[in-house]
C-alpha angles and dihedrals in degrees: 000000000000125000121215124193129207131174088259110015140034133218135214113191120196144124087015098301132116108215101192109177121175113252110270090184086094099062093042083058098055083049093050091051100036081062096049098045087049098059087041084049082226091120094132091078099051099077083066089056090039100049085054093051093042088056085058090050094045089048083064103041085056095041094060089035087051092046099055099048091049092061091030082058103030114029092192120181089227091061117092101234122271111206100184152327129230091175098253085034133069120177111196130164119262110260114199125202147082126322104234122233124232095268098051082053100047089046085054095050097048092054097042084057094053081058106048133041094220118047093109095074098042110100105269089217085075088062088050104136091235089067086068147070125186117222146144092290087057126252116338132188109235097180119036103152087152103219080208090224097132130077092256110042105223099251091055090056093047087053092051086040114026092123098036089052094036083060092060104038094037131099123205095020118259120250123264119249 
């Protein structure tokens, strides 16, 4: 069993499966600190910490939302399985391989862009190294909870793209319609 941690989820990987929930350490801090501004009778200024705590809950809750969808929509052969979302709960299938380095994903990237039209206004946290492994099948993107804070979300690029990407993380190549 491995434990991955995000900013907002966190995956346990085991029995091929990807267990992505959305971080509830956010909420048991507004608690904590709820408790200890009450005794101190200083509770106005915990809806600003809370309101900062919630946003890291919420990013979880969207990512897994996002990510779903985007599988759910796409089905690219370059996206790792989702099975299923429960919300706070993604179940994806395991996907095993090599992290990439800076320079394989800026190489990717790069030629990822030469393909497409529209890579530039797609969040660059969706091309992190870390949302990818590199296999047999090629490379394949293993967390893609699109934090749509770009101008393109990223299941709207892989719609436009799908083909043109698939060309540059498959391998083999996929066939051809």
């Amino acid at each position: 069993m491995k434990i991955k941690r995000g900013s907002t989820r966190v995956a346990i990987i085991c029995g091929g499966f990807a267990f992505k929930f959305c971080r509830i350490s956010p909420l048991l801090n507004i608690v904590k600190r709820g408790v200890k501004l009450l005794f101190r009778n200083k509770l106005s200024s915990l809806p600003l910490y809370a309101g900062m705590r919630w946003n890291y809950f919420t990013r979880g809750l969207k990512a897994n939302i996002y990510e779903y969808q985007c599988w759910k929509t796409t089905k690219a052969s370059f996206l790792v399985r989702t099975y299923a979302s429960f919300y706070f709960l993604n179940i994806q299938k395991e996907e095993c391989g090599q992290e990439l380095t800076q320079k394989e994903m800026s190489e990717l990237v790069d030629a990822i862009g030469h393909k497409t039209k529209n890579i530039d206004y797609v969040d660059p946290h969706c091309f992190a190294p870390d949302n990818f492994v590199k296999n047999d099948r090629g490379y394949r993107m293993v967390d893609y909870g699109d934090r749509n804070s770009g101008t393109l979300s990223l299941n709207e690029f892989i719609k436009q793209s799908q083909r043109e990407i698939a060309s540059v993380l498959c391998n083999p190549k996929p066939p051809l319609d």
